[in-house]
N, CA, C and O of each residue as an XYZ file, in Angstrom:
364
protein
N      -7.579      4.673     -7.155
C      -6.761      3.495     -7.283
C      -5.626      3.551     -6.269
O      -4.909      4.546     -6.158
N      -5.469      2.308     -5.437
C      -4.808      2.359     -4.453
C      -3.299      1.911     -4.957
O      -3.206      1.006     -5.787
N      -2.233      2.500     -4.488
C      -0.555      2.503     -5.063
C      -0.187      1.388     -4.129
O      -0.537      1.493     -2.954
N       0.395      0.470     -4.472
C       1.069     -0.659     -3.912
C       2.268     -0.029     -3.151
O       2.536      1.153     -3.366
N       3.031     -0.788     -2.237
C       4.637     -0.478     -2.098
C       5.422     -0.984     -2.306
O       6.520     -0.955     -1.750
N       4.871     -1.939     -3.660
C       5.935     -3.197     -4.031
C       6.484     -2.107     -4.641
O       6.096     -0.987     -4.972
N       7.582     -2.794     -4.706
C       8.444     -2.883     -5.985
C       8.739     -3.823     -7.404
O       9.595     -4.683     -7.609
N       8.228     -3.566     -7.821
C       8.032     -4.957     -8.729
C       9.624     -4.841     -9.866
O      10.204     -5.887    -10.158
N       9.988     -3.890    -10.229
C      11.212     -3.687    -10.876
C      12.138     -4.451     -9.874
O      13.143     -5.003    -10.320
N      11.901     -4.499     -8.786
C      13.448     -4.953     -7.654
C      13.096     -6.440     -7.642
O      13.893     -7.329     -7.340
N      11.948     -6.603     -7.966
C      11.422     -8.114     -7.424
C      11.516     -9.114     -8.727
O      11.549    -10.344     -8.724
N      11.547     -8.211     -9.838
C      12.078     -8.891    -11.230
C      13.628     -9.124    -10.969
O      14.041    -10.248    -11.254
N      14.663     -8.077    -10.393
C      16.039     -8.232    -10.149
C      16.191     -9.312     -9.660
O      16.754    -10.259    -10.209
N      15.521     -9.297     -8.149
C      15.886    -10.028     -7.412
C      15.443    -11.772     -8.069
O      16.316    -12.628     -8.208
N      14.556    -11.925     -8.268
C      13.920    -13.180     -9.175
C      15.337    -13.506    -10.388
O      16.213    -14.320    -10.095
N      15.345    -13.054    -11.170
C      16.803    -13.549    -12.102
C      18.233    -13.046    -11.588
O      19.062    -12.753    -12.450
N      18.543    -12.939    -10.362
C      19.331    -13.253     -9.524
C      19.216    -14.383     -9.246
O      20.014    -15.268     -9.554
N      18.348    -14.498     -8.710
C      17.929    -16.184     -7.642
C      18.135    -17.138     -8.805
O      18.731    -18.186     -8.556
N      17.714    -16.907    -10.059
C      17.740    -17.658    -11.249
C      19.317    -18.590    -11.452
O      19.664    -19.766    -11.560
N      20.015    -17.081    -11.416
C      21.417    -17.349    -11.650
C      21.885    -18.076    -11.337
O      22.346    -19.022    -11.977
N      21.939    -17.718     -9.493
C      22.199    -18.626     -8.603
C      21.712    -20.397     -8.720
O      22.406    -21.407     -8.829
N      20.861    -20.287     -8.673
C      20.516    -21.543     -9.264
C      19.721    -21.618     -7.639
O      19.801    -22.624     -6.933
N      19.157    -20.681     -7.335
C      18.155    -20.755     -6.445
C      16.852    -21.301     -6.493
O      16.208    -20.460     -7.121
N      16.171    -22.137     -6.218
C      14.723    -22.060     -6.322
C      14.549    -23.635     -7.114
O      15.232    -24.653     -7.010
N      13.353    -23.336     -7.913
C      13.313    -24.910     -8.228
C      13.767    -23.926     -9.930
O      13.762    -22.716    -10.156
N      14.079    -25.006    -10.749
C      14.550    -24.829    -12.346
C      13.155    -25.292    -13.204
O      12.704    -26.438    -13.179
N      12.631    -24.288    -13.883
C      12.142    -25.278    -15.197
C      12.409    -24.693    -16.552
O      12.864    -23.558    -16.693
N      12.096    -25.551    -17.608
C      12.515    -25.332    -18.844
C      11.252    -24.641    -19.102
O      10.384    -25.094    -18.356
N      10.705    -23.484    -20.067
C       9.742    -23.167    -20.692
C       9.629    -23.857    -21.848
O      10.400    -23.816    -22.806
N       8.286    -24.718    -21.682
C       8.130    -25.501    -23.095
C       7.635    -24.624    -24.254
O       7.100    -23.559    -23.943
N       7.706    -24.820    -25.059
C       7.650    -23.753    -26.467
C       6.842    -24.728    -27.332
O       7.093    -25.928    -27.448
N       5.623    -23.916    -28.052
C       4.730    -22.786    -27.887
C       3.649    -23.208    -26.330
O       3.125    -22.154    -25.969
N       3.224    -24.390    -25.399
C       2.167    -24.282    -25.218
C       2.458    -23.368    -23.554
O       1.605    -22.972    -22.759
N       3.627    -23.285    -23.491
C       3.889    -22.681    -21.757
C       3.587    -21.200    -22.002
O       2.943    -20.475    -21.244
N       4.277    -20.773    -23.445
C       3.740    -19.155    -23.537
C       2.347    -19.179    -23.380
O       1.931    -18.644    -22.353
N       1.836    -19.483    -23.855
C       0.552    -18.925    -23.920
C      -0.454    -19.697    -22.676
O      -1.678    -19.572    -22.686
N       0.140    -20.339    -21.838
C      -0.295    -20.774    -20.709
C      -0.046    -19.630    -20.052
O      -1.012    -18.971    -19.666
N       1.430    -19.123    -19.770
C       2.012    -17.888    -18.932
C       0.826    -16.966    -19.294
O       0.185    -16.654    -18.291
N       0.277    -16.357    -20.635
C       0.187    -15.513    -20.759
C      -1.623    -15.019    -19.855
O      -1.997    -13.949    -19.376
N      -2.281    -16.292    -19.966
C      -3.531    -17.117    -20.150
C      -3.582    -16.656    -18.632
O      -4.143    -15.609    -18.310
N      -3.088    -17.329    -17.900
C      -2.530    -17.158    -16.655
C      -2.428    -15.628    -15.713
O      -2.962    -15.350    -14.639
N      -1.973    -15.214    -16.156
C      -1.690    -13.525    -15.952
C      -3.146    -12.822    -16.296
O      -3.497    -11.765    -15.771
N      -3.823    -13.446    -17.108
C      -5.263    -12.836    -17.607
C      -4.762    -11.513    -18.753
O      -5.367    -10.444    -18.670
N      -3.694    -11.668    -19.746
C      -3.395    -11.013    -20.357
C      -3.877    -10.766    -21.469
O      -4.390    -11.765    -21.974
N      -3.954     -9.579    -22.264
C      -4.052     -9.930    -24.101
C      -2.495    -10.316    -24.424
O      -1.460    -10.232    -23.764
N      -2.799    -10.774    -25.727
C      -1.126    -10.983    -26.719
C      -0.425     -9.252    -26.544
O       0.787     -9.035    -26.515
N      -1.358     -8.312    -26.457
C      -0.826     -7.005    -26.643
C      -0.458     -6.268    -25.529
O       0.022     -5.136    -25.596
N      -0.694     -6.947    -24.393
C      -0.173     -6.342    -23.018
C       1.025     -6.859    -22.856
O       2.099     -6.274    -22.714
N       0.691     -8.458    -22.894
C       1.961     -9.361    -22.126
C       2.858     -8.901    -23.285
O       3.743     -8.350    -22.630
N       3.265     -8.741    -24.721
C       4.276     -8.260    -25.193
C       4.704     -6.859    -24.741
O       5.871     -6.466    -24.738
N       3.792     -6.251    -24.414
C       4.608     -5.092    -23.970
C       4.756     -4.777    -22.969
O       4.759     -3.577    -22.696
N       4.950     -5.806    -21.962
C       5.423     -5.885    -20.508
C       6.585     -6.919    -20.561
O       7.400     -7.169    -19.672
N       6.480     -7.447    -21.763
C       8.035     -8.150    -22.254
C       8.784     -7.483    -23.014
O       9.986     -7.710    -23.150
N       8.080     -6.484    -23.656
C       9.189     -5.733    -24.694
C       9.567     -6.160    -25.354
O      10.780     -6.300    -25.512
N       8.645     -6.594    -26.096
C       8.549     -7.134    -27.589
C       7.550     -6.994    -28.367
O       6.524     -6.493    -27.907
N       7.601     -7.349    -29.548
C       6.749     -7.063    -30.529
C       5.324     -7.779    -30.560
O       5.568     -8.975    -30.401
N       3.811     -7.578    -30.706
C       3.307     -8.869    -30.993
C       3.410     -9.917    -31.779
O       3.069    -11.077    -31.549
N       3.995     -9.366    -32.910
C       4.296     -9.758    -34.059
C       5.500    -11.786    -32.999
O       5.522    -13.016    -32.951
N       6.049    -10.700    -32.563
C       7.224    -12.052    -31.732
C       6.352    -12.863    -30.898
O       6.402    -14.088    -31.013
N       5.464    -12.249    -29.974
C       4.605    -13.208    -29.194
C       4.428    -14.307    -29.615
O       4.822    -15.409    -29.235
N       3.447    -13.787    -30.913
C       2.682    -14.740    -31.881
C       3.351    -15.679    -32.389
O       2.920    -16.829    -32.477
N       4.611    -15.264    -32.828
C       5.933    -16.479    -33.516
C       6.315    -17.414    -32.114
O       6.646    -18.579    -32.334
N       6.285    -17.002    -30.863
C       6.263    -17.577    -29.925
C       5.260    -18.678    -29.691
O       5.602    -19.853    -29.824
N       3.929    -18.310    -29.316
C       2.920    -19.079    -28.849
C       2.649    -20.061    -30.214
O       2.181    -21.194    -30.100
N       3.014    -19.455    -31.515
C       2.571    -20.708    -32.719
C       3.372    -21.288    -33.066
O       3.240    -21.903    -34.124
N       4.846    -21.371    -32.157
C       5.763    -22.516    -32.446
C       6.797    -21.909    -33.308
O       7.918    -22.413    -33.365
N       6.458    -20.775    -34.031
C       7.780    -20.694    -34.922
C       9.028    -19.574    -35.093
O       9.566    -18.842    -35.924
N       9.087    -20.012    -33.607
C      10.435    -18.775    -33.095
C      10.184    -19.266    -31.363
O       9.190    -19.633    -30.737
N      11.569    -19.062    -31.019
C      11.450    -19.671    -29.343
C      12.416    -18.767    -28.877
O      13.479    -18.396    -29.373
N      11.478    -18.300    -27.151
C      12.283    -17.285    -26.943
C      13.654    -17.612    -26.345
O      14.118    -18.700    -26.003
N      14.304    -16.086    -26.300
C      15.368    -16.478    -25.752
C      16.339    -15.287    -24.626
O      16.006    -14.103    -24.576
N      17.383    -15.767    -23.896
C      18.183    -14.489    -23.387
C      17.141    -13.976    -22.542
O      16.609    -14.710    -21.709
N      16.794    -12.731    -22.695
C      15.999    -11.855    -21.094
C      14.498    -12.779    -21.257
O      14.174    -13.626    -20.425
N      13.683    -12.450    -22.460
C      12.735    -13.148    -23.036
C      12.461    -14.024    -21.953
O      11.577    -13.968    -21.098
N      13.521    -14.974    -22.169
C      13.079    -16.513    -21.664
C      13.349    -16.409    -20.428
O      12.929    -17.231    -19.613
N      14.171    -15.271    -20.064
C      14.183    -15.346    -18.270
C      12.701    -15.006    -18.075
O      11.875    -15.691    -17.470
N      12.510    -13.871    -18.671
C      10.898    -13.084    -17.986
C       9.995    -14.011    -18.455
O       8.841    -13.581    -18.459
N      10.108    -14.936    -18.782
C       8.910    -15.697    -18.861
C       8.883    -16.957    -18.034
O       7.844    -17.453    -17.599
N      10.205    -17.486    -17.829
C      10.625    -18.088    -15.930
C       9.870    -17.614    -15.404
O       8.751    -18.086    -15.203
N      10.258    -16.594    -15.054
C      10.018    -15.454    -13.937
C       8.757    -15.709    -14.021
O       8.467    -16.804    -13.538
N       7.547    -14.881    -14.620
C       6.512    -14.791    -14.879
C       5.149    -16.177    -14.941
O       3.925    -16.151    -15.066
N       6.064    -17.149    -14.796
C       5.570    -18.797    -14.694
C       5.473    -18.793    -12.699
O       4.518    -18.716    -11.925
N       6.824    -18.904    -12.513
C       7.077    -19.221    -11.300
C       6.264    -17.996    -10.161
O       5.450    -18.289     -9.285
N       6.606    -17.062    -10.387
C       5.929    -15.732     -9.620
C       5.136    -14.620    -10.799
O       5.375    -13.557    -11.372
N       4.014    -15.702    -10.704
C       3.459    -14.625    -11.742
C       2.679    -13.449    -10.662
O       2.012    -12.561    -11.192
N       2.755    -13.479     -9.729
C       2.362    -12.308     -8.613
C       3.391    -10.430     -8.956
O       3.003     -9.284     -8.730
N       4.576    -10.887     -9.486
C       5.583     -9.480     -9.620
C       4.976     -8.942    -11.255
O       5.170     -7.777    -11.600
N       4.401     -9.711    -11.970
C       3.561     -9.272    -13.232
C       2.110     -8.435    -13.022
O       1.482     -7.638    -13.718
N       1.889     -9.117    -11.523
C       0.232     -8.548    -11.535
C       0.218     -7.084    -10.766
O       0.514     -7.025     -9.572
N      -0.078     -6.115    -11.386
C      -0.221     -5.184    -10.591
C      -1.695     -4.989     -9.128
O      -2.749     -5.626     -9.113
N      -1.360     -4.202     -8.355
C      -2.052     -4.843     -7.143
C      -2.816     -2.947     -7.106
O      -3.620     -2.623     -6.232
């Protein structure tokens, strides 16, 4: 297996930096059908993409079925993960 030379930890920084700034284009994450688009997207299970979010599945699931919406880092990394879902994919 060949080792990338990304950095993907710097490229998450740098991504909710740019956020801050108010760099880039803005969108809202719609709640539940964008999670599980993001996740769909990435070619994930519920049990990876939570634990590359650092969270529970248990939360995913309250996520993608509407009854809990994320929030704070959550909802950045899932910006993030919409817009450049390339720093999620390992290479």
């Amino acid at each position: 297996m060949m080792k990338s030379n990304r950095d993907i930890g710097q490229e998450i920084l740098d991504s909710i930096k740019s956020i801050k700034q108010g760099k880039g284009k803005k969108h809202i994450v719609e709640v539940p059908d964008d999670v599980v688009k993001i996740r769909q997207n990435l070619a994930l299970s519920q049990s990876a993409f939570s634990a590359l979010l650092g969270v529970s599945v248990r939360t995913l699931q309250d996520w993608e079925q509407g009854r809990r919406t994320p929030r704070g880092p959550a909802l950045s990394l899932l910006r993030i993960a919409k817009e450049h879902p390339e720093v999620f994919i390992e290479h």
